[in-house]
VEXDREN-2710 file (C-alpha; in Angstrom, 1 decimal):
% VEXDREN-2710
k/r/px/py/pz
1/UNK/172.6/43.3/130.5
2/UNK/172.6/39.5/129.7
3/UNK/172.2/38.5/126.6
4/UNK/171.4/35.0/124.4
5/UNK/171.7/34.6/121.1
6/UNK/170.8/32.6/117.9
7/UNK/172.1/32.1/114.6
8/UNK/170.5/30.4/111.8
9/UNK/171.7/31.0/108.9
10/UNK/175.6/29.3/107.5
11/UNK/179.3/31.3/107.7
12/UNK/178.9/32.3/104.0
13/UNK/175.7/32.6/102.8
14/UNK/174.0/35.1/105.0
15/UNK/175.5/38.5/106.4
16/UNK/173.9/37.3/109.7
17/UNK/176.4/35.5/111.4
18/UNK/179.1/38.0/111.1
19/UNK/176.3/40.7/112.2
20/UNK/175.9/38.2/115.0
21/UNK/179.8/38.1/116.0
22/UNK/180.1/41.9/115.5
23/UNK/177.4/42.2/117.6
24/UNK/178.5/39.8/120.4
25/UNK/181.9/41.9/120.3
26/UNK/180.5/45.4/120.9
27/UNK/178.0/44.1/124.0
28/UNK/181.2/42.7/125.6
29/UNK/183.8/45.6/124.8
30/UNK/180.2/48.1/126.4
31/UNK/180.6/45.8/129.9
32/UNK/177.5/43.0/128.8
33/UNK/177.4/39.3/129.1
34/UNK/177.0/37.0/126.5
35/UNK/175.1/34.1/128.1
36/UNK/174.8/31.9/125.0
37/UNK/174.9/31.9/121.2
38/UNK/172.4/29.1/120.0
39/UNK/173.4/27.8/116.4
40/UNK/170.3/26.5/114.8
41/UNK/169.3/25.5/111.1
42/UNK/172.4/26.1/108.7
43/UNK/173.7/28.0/111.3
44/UNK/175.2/24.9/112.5
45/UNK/177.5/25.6/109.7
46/UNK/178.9/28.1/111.7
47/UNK/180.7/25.0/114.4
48/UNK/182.1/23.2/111.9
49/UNK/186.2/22.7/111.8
50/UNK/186.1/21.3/108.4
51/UNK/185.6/25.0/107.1
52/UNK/188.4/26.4/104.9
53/UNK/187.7/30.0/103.7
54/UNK/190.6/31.4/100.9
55/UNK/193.7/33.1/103.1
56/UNK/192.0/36.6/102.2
57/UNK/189.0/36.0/104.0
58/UNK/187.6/36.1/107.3
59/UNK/187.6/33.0/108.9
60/UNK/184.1/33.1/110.9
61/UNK/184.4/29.9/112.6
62/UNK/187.8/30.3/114.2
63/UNK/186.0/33.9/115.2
64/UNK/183.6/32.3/117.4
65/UNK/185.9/29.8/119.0
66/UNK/188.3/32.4/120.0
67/UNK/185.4/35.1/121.5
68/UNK/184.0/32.0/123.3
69/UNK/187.6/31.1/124.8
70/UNK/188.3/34.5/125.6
71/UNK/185.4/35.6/127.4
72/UNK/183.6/31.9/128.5
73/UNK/180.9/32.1/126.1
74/UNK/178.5/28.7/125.6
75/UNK/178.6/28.4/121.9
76/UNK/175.6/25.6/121.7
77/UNK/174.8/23.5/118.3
78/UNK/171.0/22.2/117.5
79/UNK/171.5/18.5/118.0
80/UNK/168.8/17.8/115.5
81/UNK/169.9/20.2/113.0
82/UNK/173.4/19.8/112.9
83/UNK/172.8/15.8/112.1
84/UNK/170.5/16.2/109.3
85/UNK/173.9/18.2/108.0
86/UNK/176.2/15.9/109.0
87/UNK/177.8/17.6/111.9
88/UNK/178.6/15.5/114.7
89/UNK/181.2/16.2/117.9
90/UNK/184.0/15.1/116.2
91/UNK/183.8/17.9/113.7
92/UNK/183.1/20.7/115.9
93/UNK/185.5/23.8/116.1
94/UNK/187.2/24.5/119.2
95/UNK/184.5/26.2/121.9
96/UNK/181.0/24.5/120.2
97/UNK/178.8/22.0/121.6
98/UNK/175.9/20.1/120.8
99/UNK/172.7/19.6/122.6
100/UNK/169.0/20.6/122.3
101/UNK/166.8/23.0/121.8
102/UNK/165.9/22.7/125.8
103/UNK/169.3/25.5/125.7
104/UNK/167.8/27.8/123.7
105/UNK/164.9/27.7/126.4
106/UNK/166.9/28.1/129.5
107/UNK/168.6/31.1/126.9
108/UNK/165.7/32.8/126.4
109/UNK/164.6/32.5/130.1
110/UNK/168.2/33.3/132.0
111/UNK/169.1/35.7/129.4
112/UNK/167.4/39.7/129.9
113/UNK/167.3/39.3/125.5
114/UNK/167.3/36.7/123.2
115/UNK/168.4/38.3/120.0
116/UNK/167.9/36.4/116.5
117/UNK/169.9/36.2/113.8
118/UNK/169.1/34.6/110.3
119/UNK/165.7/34.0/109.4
END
């Protein structure tokens, strides 16, 4: 099965995105695809490589960036929302992108589900 996702809630402030990473894992380790992971509203937050979590904690963003390298997963930033937070390319983890909400479209249509995240 072929899947899409979106997150839109931040790293820290909502249990969703590591629910979201979690569940991206286990579809891929059971033989799924991931066919997107949309980041919209403060889950924009989640593409940002100015995030320094203490040494003890999980570091969420460097999570996505190395799932998307390993297995060639689109990790896609909300244009729109990520500028009325102050993320632009230049501070994007490794892996992220930006563009519109046109992807989350073409997600929900390529993809067999488009599971949500956040609120």
């Amino acid at each position: 099965m072929k899947f899409g996702l979106m997150v839109s809630t931040g790293p820290y402030t909502h249990q969703a995105s590591d629910t979201a990473f979690q569940f991206a894992k286990a579809a891929l380790a059971r033989g799924h695809e991931i066919q997107r992971v949309f980041f919209y509203h403060d889950g924009v937050n989640n593409a940002t490589k100015l995030t320094e979590p203490p040494q003890d904690d999980r570091h969420i963003v460097n999570r996505w960036s190395k799932l998307a390298a390993e297995h060639k997963i689109d990790l896609v930033v909300c244009i729109a929302a990520a500028l009325r937070r102050g993320i632009k390319d230049e501070v994007l983890a490794n892996g992220f992108r930006i563009s519109g909400l046109g992807q989350l479209v073409d997600s929900g249509i390529k993809a067999d589900r488009l599971v949500v995240f956040g609120d």
